[in-house]
C-alpha positions as CSV (number, residue, x, y, z in Angstrom):
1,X,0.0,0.0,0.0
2,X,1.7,3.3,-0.7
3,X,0.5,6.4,1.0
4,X,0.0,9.9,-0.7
5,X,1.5,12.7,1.0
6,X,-1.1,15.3,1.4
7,X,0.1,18.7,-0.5
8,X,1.2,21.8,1.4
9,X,0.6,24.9,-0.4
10,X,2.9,27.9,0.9
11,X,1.5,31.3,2.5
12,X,1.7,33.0,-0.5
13,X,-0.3,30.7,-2.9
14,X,-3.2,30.5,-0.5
15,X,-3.5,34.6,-0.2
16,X,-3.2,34.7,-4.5
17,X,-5.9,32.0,-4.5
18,X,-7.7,33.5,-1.9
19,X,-7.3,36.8,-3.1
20,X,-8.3,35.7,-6.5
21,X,-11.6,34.2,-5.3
22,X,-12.2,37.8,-2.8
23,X,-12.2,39.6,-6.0
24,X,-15.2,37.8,-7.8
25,X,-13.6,37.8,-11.2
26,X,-14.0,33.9,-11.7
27,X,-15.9,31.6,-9.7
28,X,-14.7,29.5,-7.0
29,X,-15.0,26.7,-8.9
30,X,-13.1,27.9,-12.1
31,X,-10.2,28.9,-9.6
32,X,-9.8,25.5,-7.9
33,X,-9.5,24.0,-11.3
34,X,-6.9,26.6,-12.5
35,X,-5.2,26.3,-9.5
36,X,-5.5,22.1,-9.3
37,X,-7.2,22.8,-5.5
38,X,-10.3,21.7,-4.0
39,X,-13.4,24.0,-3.9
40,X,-14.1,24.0,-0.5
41,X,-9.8,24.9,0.5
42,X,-10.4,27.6,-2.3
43,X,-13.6,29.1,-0.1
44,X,-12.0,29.1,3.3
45,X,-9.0,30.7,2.3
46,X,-11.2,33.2,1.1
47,X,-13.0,33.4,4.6
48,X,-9.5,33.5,6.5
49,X,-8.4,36.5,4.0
50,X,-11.6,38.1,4.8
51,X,-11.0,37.9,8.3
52,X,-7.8,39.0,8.7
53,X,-7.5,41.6,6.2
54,X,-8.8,44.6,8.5
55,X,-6.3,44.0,11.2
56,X,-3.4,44.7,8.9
57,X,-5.1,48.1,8.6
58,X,-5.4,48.6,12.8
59,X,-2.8,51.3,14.3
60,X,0.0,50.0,16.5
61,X,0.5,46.7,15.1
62,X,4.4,46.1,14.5
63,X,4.8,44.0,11.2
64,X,1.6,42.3,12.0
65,X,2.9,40.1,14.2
66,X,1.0,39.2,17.8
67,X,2.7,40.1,21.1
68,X,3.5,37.1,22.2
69,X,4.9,36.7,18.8
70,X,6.8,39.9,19.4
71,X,8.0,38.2,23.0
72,X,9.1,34.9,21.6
73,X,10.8,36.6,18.8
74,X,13.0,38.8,21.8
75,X,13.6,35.5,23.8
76,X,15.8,34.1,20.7
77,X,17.4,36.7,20.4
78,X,18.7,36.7,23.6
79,X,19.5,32.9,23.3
80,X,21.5,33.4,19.8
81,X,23.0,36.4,21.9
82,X,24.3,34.0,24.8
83,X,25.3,30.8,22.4
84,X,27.6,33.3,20.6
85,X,28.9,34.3,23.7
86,X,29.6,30.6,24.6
87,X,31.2,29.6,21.5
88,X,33.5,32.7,21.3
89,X,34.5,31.5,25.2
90,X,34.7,28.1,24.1
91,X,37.1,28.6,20.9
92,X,39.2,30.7,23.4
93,X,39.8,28.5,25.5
94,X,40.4,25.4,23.2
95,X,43.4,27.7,21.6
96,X,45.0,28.0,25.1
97,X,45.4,24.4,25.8
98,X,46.2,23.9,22.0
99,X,43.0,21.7,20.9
């Protein structure tokens, strides 16, 4: 029995698809078949771009990200910060015994 992988579409081709059926230049179902997609995906993208779309618009929204986006974002930076930090001691000290 061999098992089909299910297809993962990328960010980008959703919102053109999406996008694409938000605009009401072709029907839902002429855009799944242009795009090889099913109907219903084509639809609820369209719902999730629907949604979404006025919070890009609201004030004080950095990049569109969430804050606890915004926090976990700030925690690796820190960590890449303090493994640098560690390798730099690290390669110091193997040079001093000669490793």
């Amino acid at each position: 029995m061999s098992k089909t992988k299910r297809k993962r579409y990328t960010g980008a081709f959703k919102a053109k698809v999406g996008l694409e059926a938000l605009m009401g230049v072709k029907t839902v179902g002429q855009i799944a078949r242009e795009y090889q997609v099913h109907p219903v995906q084509v639809t609820q993208w369209k719902g999730v771009i629907r949604e979404r779309l006025p919070d890009l618009f609201e004030p004080g929204r950095s990049e569109g990200l969430e804050p606890a986006s915004q926090e976990l974002i700030a925690q690796l930076h820190e960590k890449i910060g303090q493994l640098t930090v560690e390798a730099d001691w690290l390669k110091k000290k193997c040079k001093q015994l000669g490793l």
